[in-house]
C-alpha positions as CSV (number, residue, x, y, z in Angstrom):
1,X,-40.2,-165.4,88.7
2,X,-39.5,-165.4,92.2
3,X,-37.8,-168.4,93.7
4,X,-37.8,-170.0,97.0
5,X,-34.5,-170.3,99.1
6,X,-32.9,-173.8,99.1
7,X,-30.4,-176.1,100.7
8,X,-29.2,-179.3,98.8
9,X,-26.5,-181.6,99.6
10,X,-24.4,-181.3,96.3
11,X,-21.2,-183.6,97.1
12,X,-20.4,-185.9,100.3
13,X,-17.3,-188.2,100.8
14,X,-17.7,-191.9,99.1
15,X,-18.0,-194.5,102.0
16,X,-18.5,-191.9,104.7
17,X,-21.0,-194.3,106.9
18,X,-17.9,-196.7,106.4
19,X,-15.3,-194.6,107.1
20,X,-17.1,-193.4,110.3
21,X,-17.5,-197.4,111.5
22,X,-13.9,-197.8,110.8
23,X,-12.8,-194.9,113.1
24,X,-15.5,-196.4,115.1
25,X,-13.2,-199.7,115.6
26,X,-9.9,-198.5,114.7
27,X,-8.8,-198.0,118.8
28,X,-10.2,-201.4,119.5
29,X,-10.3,-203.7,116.7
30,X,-6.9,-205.9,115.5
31,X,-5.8,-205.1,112.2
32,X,-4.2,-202.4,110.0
33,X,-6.6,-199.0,109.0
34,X,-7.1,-200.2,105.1
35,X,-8.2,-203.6,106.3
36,X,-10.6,-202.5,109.1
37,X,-11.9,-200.0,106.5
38,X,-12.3,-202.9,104.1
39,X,-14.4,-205.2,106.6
40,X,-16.6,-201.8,107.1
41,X,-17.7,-202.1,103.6
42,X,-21.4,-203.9,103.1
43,X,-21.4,-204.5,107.5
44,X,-24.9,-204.7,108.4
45,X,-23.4,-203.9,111.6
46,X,-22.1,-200.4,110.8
47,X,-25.2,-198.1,111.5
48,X,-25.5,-199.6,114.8
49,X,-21.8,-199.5,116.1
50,X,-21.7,-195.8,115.0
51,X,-24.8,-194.7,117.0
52,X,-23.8,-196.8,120.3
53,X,-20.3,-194.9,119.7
54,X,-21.7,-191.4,119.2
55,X,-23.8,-192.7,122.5
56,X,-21.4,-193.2,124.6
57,X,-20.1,-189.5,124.0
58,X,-17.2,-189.8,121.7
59,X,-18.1,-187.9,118.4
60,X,-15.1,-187.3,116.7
61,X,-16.0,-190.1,114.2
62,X,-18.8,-188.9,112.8
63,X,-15.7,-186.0,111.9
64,X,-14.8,-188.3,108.7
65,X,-18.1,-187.9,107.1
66,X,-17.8,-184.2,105.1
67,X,-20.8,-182.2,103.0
68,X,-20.7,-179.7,100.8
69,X,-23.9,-177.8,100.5
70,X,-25.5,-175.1,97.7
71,X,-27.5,-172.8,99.4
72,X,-29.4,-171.1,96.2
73,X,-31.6,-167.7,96.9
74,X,-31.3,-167.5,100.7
75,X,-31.2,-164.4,102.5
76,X,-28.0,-163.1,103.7
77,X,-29.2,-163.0,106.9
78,X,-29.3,-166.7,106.5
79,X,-25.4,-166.3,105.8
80,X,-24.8,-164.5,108.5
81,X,-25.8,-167.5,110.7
82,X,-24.5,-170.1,109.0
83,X,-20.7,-168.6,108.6
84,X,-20.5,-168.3,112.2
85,X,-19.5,-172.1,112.0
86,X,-15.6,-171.7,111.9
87,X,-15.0,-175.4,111.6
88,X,-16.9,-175.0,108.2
89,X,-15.6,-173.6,104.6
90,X,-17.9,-170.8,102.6
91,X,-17.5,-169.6,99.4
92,X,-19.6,-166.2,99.1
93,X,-21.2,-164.7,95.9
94,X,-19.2,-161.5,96.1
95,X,-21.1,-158.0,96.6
96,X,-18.3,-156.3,95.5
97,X,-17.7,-157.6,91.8
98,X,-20.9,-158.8,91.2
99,X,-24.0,-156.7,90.2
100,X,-27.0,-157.7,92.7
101,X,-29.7,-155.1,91.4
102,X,-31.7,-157.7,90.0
103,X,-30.5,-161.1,92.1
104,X,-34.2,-160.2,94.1
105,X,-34.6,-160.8,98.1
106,X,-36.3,-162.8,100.3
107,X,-40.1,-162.8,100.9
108,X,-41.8,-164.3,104.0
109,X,-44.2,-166.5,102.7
110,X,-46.1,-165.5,105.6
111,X,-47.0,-162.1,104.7
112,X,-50.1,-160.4,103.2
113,X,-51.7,-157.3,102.0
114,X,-50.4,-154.0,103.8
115,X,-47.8,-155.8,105.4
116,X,-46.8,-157.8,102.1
117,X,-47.2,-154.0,100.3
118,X,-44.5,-152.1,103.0
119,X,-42.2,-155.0,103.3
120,X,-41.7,-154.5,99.2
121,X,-41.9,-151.1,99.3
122,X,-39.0,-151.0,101.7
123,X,-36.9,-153.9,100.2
124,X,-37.5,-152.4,96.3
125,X,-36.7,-148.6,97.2
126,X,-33.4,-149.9,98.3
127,X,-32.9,-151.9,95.3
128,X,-33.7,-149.0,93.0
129,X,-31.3,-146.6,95.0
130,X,-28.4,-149.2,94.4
131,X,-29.3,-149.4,91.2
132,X,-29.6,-146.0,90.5
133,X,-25.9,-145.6,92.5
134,X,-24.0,-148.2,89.9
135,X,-25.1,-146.3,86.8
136,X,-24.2,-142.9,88.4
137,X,-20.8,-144.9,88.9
138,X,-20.5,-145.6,92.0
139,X,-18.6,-148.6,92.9
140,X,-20.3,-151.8,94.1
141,X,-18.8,-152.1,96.9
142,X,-20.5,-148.5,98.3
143,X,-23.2,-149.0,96.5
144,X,-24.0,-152.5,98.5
145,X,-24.6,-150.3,101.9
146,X,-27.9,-149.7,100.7
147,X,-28.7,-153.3,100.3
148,X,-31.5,-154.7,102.9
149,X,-30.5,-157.9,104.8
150,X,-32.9,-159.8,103.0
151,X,-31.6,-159.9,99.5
152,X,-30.5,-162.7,98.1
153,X,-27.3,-164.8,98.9
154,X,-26.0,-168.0,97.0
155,X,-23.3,-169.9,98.6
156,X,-21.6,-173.4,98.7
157,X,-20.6,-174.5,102.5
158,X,-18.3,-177.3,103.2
159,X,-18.7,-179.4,106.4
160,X,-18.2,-182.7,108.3
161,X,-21.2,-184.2,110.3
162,X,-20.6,-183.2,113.5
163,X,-20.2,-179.4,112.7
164,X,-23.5,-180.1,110.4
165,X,-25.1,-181.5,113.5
166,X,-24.3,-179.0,115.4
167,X,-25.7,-176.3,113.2
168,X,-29.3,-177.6,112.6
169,X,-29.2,-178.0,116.1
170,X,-28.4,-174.5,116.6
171,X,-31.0,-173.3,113.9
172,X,-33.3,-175.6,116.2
173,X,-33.1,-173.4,119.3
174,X,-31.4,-169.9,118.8
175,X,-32.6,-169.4,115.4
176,X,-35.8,-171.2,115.9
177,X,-38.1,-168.3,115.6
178,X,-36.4,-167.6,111.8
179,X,-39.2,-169.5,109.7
180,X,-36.3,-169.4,106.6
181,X,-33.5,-170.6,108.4
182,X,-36.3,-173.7,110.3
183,X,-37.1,-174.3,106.4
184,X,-33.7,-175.0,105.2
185,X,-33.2,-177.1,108.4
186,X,-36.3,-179.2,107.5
187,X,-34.6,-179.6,104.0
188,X,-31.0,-180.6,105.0
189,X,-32.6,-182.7,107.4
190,X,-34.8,-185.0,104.9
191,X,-32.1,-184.9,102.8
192,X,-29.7,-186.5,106.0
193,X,-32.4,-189.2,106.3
194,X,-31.4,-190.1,102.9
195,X,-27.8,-189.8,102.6
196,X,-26.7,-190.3,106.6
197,X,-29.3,-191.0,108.8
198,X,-26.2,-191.9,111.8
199,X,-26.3,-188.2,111.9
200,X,-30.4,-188.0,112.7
201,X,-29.9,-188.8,116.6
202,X,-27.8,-185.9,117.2
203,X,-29.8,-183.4,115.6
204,X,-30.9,-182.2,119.0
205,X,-32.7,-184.8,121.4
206,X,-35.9,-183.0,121.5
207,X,-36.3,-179.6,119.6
208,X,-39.5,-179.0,121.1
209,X,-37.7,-178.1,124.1
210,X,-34.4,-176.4,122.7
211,X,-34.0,-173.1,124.3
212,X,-35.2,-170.0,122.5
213,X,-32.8,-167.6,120.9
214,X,-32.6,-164.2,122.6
215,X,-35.3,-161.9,121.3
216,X,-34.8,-158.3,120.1
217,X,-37.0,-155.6,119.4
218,X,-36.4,-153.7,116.4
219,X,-33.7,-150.8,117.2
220,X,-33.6,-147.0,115.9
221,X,-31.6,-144.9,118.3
222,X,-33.1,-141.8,116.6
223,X,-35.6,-140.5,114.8
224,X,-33.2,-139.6,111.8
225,X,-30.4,-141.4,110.5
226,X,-27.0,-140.6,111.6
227,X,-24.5,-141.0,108.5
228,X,-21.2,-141.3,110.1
229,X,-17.7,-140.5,107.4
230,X,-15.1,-143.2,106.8
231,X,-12.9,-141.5,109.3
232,X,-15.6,-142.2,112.3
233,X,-16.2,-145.7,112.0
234,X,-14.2,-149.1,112.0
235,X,-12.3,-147.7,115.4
236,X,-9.6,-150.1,116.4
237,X,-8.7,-150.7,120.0
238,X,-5.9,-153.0,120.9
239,X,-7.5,-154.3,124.3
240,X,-4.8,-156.9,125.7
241,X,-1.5,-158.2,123.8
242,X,1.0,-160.3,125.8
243,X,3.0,-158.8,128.7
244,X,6.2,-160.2,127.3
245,X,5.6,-161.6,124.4
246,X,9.7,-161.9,122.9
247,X,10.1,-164.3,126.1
248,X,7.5,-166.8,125.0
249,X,8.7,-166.4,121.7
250,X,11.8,-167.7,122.9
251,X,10.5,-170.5,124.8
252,X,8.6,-171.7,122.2
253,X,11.5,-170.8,119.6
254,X,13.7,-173.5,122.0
255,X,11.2,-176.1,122.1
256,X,10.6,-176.3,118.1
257,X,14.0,-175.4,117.3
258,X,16.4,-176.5,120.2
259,X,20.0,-175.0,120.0
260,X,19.4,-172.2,117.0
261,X,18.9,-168.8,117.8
262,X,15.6,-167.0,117.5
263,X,15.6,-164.6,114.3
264,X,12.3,-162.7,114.4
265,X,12.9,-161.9,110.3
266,X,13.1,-165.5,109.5
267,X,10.2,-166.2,111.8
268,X,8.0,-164.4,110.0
269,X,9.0,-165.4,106.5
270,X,8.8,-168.5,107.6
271,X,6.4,-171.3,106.4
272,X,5.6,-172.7,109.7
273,X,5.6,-170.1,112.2
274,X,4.0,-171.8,114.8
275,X,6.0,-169.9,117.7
276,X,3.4,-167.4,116.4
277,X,0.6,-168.9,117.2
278,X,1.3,-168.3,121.1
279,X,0.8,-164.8,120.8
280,X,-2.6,-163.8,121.6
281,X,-3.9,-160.6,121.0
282,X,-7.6,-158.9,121.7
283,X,-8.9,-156.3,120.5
284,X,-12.6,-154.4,119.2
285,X,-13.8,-152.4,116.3
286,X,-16.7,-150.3,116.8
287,X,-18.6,-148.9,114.2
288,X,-17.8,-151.9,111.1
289,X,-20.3,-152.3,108.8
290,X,-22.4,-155.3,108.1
291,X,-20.2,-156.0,105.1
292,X,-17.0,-155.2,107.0
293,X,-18.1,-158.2,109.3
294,X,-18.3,-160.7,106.3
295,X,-15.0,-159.8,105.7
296,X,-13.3,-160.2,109.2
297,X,-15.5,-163.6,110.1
298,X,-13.8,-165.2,106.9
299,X,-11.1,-165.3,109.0
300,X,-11.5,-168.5,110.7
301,X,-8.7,-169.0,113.1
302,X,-10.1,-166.1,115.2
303,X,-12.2,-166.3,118.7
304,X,-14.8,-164.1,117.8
305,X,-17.5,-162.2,119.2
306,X,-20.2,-160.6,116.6
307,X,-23.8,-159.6,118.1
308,X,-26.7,-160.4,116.3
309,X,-28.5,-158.7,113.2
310,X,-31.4,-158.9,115.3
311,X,-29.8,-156.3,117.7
312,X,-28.4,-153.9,115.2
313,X,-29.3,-150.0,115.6
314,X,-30.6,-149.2,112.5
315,X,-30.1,-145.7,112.5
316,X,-26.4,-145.8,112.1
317,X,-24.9,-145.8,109.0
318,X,-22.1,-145.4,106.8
319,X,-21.3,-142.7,104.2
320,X,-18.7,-143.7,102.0
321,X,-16.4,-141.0,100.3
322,X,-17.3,-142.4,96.8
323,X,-21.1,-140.9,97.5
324,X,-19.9,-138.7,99.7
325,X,-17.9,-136.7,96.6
326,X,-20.7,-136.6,94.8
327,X,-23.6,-134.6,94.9
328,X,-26.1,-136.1,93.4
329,X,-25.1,-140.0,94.7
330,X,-25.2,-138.3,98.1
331,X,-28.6,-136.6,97.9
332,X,-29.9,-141.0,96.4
333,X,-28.2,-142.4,99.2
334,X,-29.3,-139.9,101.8
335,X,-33.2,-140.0,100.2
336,X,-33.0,-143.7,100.5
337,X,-32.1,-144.3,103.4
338,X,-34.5,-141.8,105.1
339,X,-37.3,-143.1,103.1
340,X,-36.4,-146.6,104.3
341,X,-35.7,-145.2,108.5
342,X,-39.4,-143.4,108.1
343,X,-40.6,-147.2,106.6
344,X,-38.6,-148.9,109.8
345,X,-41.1,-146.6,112.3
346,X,-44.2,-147.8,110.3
347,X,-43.2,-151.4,110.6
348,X,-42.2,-150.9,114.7
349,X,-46.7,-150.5,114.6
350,X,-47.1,-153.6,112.6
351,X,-46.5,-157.1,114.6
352,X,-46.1,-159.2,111.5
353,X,-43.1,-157.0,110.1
354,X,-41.4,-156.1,113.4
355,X,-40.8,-159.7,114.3
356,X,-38.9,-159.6,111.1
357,X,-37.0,-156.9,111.6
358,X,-33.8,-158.6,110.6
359,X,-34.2,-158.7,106.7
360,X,-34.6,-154.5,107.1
361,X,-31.1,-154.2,108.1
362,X,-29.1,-152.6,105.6
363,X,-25.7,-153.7,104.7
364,X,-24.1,-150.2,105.6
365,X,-25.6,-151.0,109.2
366,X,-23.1,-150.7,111.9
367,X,-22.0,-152.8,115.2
368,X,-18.7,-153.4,117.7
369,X,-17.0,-156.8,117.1
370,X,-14.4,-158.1,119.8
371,X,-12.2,-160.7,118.7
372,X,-9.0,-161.9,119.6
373,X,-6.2,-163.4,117.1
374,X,-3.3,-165.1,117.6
375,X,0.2,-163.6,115.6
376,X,0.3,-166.3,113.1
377,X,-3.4,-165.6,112.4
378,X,-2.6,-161.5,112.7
379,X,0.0,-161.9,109.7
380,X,-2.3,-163.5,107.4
381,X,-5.4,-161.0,108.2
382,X,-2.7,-158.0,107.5
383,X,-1.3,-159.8,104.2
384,X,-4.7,-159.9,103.0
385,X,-6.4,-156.6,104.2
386,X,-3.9,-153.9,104.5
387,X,-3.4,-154.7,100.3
388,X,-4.2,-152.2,98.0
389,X,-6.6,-154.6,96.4
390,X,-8.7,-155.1,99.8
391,X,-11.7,-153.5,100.2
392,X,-10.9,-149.7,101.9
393,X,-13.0,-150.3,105.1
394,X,-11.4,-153.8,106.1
395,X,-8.1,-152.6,105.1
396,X,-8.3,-149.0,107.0
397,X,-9.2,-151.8,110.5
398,X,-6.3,-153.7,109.4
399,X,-3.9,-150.5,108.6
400,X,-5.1,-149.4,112.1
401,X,-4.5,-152.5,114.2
402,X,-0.7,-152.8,112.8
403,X,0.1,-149.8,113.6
404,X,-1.3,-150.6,116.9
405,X,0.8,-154.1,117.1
406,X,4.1,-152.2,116.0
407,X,3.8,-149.6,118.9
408,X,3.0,-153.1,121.3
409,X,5.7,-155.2,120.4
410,X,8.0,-153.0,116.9
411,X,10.1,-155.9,116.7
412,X,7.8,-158.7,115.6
413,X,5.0,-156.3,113.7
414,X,7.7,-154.1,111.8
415,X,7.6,-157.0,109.5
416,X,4.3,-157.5,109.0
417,X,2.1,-155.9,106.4
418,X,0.8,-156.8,102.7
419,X,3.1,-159.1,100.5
420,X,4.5,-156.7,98.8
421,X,6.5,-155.4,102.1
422,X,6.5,-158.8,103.5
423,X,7.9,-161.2,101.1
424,X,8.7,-158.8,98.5
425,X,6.5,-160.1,96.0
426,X,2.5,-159.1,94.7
427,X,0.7,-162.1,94.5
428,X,-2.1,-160.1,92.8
429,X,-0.5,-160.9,89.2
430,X,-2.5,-159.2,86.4
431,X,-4.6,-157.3,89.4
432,X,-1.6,-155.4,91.1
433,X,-2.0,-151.8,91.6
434,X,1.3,-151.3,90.1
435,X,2.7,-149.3,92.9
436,X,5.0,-152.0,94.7
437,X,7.5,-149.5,95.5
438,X,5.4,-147.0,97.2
439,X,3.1,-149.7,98.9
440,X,6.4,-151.2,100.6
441,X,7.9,-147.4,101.4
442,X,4.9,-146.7,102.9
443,X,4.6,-149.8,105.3
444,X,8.5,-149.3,106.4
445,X,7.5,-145.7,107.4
446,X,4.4,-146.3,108.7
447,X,3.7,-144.3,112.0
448,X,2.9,-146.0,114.8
């Protein structure tokens, strides 16, 4: 049975229309915070304070009411969109450990005979070659390349109002001509009118007359797929890193810790290394795969630039060595994604399927990211990625990158890597890959 995607406001904070007329009184009102909170409770009054605040411009109030939302059977195109909301917390249904062969996909409910038959035929030859790929033994993480953009996500998302304002409103006018992602607006919406309507008069003044999202026509470079090798893709370039970055270290060193010497070991075991955080670095990766964006967007304290599915070259895509070593893997991922590239030129005839050319994406799809990340940031992406455990593409970028940051600035970066060389310790408990001792030789060797 198929089922429709769906957005429902599972948990919000108790009070928070209270709350929000608290910190809507708090700078003006005599009194301690409890007992302006306490007067908040059952005021007629609150509703009406909160929307002349919000008004007058000043919406950090609205900041104290927090959702948390179940997004059930949505496309993961629809994820896409939604975790590009960094002020926001997402907890993904992992493609790597779990199998999605028969999780199902997305259906416009506005399609119909030929096009209803391709748009199947596209999404369910994919399927089948992924299927067909896990019982060869191939592992889930390659295997999900072949997965189409519209197959089914389930995620929770944590949010306060304002952030969840701002998102409808951006579903409202960039992703406006995305009939799924408008539906799950409607529902979060009705739901708001419930639960919060103080939120309802910033959902966009007029959506009628919200900007349109940029439109793209479907993209093939070629008229065959080009398969490019894990050596080809995910190329790192460190584009700007601070001109003399062991003098602002310094200065900041002196400010938070006036009259103690700067130690750049301790720094960076440290638990607070906020000196870090005024180290910005820039830099691209060209050629990461739809599912090595997931990855690097999870990162949140990041200023990052991702283009659109809607833009994506669907001719490019990756070959990873665990189908690449075998034969007959290699010939069903080849075969599939041919069959689905001859598909995409059918639908670039058809109107009602081009428009959606989004949900034909596949997950091994690639694109250039830019983003830049301060050093504090940096040290927690390359604890996390460069690990043994990470998955191989994310971890080759972030391998790549530090051996980038050592040769810009050796004396801060020798000391970064996974937790085993940085703290001495794998965090992984009954997970580790056992190899401590090699893992930490090989990041105090590794070439720059």
């Amino acid at each position: 049975m198929e089922r429709e995607p769906h957005a429902k406001i599972i948990s919000r904070n108790a009070y928070g229309e209270e709350v929000c007329a608290g910190a809507a009184r708090i700078s003006t009102t005599a009194g301690d915070a409890q007992a302006i909170f306490e007067d908040a409770r059952g005021n007629s009054k609150n509703r009406a304070l909160i929307g002349k605040v919000l008004a007058s411009g000043h919406k950090s109030l609205i900041e104290h009411a927090v959702f948390t939302i179940a997004l059930r059977d949505v496309s993961v195109f629809v994820e896409q969109f939604f975790i590009e909301f960094r002020l926001a917390s997402f907890t993904v249904k992992s493609r790597r450990y779990v199998d999605f062969s028969r999780l199902g996909y997305y259906i416009p409910p506005e399609l119909e005979g030929e096009d209803l038959a391709l748009y199947r035929r596209y999404m369910d030859g994919l399927f089948a070659a992924y299927g067909d790929l896990l019982e060869a033994g191939v592992p889930r993480e390659d295997a999900r390349f072949l997965l189409p953009y519209a197959f089914h996500s389930n995620f929770y998302c944590t949010l306060n109002a304002r952030e969840l304002g701002r998102l409808l409103c951006e579903i409202r006018s960039r992703g406006r001509d995305v009939p799924e992602l408008l539906a799950l607006a409607d529902e979060l919406t009705g739901q708001l009118e419930e639960q919060f309507p103080c939120l309802l008069p910033e959902l966009c003044e007029s959506f009628e007359d919200a900007p349109a999202g940029e439109a793209f026509p479907l993209r093939c470079s070629s008229r065959e797929p080009v398969f490019l090798a894990r050596g080809t893709a995910g190329t790192v370039s460190l584009l700007r890193a601070p001109a003399e970055p062991m003098e602002l270290l310094e200065a900041a060193h002196r400010v938070q810790h006036p009259g103690k010497p700067l130690d750049l070991a301790a720094l960076s075991s440290s638990r607070r290394p906020r000196e870090l955080e005024q180290l910005a670095y820039t830099f691209t990766v060209s050629g990461i795969t739809l599912s090595g964006v997931t990855h690097l967007v999870r990162h949140r304290m990041q200023s990052i630039v991702v283009p659109p599915i809607q833009s994506v070259d669907h001719s490019r895509v990756i070959l990873p060595d665990s189908v690449a070593a075998d034969p007959a893997a290699l010939e069903r991922y080849q075969t599939a994604v041919r069959d689905a590239h001859d598909r995409l030129l059918q639908i670039r005839e058809r109107p009602a399927l081009e428009k959606l050319h989004y949900y034909f994406a596949l997950s091994g799809n690639l694109m250039d990211v830019m983003t830049t990340m301060n050093a504090r940031e940096l040290q927690w992406f390359i604890r996390l990625r460069s690990c043994s455990r990470a998955q191989w593409e994310i971890r080759d970028i972030a391998v790549d990158l530090l051996r980038q940051l050592r040769r810009s600035f050796p004396e801060l970066f020798d000391h970064f890597g996974p937790a085993c060389f940085s703290e001495g310790r794998c965090p992984e408990g009954r997970l580790t890959c056992g190899q401590m001792g090699d893992a930490v030789r090989r990041f105090k060797d590794l070439e720059a």
